[in-house]
N, C-alpha and C positions, 0 to 999 in steps of 0.2 A: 615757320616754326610751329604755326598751330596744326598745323596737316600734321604734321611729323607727331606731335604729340597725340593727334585722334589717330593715328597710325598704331599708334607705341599701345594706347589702353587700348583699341580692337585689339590686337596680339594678345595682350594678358588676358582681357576678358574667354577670345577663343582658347587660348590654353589653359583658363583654367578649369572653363567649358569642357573641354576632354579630359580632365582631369576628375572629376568628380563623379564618373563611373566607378572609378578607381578605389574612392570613399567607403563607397557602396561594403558591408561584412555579413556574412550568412555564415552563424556558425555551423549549418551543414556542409558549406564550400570549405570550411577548414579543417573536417576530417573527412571530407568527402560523401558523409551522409549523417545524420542526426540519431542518436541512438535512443530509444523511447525509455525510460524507466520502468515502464512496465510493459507486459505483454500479458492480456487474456486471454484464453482458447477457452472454448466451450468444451467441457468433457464428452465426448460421443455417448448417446443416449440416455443423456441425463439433464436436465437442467440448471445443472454446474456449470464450473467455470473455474480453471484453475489461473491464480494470479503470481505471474511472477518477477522480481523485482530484480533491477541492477543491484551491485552492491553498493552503488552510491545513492541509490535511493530507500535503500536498506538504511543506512548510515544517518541518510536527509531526515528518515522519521523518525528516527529514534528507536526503529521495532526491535522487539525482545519475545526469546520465545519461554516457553517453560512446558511442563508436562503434565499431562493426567495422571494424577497417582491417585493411590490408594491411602485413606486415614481414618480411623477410626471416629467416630462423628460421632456427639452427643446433644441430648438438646431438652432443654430443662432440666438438667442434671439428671437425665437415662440415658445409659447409650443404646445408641438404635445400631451399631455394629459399624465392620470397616464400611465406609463407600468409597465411591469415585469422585474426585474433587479439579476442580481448578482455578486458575485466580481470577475474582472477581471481574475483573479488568481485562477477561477473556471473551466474556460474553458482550454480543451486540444483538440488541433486536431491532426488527423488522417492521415495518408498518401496517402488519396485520398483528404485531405482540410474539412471533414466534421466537424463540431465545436460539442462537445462532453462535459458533465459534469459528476457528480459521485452524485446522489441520494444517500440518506443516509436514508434506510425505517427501520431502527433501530439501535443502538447502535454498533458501529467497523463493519459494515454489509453498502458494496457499492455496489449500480449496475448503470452502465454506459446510459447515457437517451443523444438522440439527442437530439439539439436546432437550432435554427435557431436565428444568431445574426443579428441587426438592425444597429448600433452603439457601438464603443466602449467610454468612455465620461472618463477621467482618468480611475482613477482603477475601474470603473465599466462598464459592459455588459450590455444592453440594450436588450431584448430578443422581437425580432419577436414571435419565438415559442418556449415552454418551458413549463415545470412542474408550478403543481398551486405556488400559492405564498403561503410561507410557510413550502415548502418542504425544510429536510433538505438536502447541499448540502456539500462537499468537498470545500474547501478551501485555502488550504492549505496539499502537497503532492499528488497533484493529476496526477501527474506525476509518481511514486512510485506504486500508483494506478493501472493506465494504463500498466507501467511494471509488474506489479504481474498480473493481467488478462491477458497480453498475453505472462507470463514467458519471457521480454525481459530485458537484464541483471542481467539472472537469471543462 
């Protein structure tokens, strides 16, 4: 009787031994390859980089885009004329202080464009120098951004 039962738990034990390969889940083995959220390329002869995003990681950060437009700017109650504006929450700088935005020359597709800020006025940027009015910009996660271009907190 006692064979029979060290018999009976070797069996389970080896069965369940070859069972727990089987455990084993790689979400790339169940669609057959893992799909990155993002993708950088370095723009050819620049040292750019454009970033660009699945839509669900579009979605994941919450990004939001808006534009450069044009508005007439005053400051001390003179106005100094139309300029180029955008939303506060556009700019990110750099660790040398340079003021940086995220061009949006298509659809979940960013690349990173200097500016040169004049005034900040609440939540808007008043831009010395900057992309025409119109372009679209980051908004919203542009920090997120910044970290996927230079894989930081990554």
């Amino acid at each position: 009787m006692m064979r029979r039962d060290s018999l009976l738990m070797v069996g389970i034990l080896v069965f369940a031994g070859l069972q727990l390969p089987a455990c084993k889940h790689s979400p790339a083995s169940a669609k057959g390859h893992a799909e990155s959220p993002a993708q950088v390329k370095r723009v050819e002869g620049t040292e750019f980089s454009t970033v660009t995003l699945t839509e669900k990681a579009v979605q994941r950060l919450g990004l939001k885009t808006d534009q450069v437009r044009e508005e007439k700017v005053t400051r001390q109650n003179q106005t100094l004329g139309t300029r180029k504006v955008v939303p506060y929450s556009s700019l990110i700088y750099d660790s040398q202080g340079q003021t940086w935005i995220y061009t949006s020359p298509s659809d979940r597709t960013f690349v990173r464009k200097k500016v040169e800020v004049d005034q900040i006025q609440g939540d808007v940027a008043v831009l010395k120098d900057g992309p025409p009015s119109g372009t679209v910009v980051a908004s919203v996660g542009v920090a997120e951004l910044y970290g996927t271009e230079f894989k930081v907190g990554h």
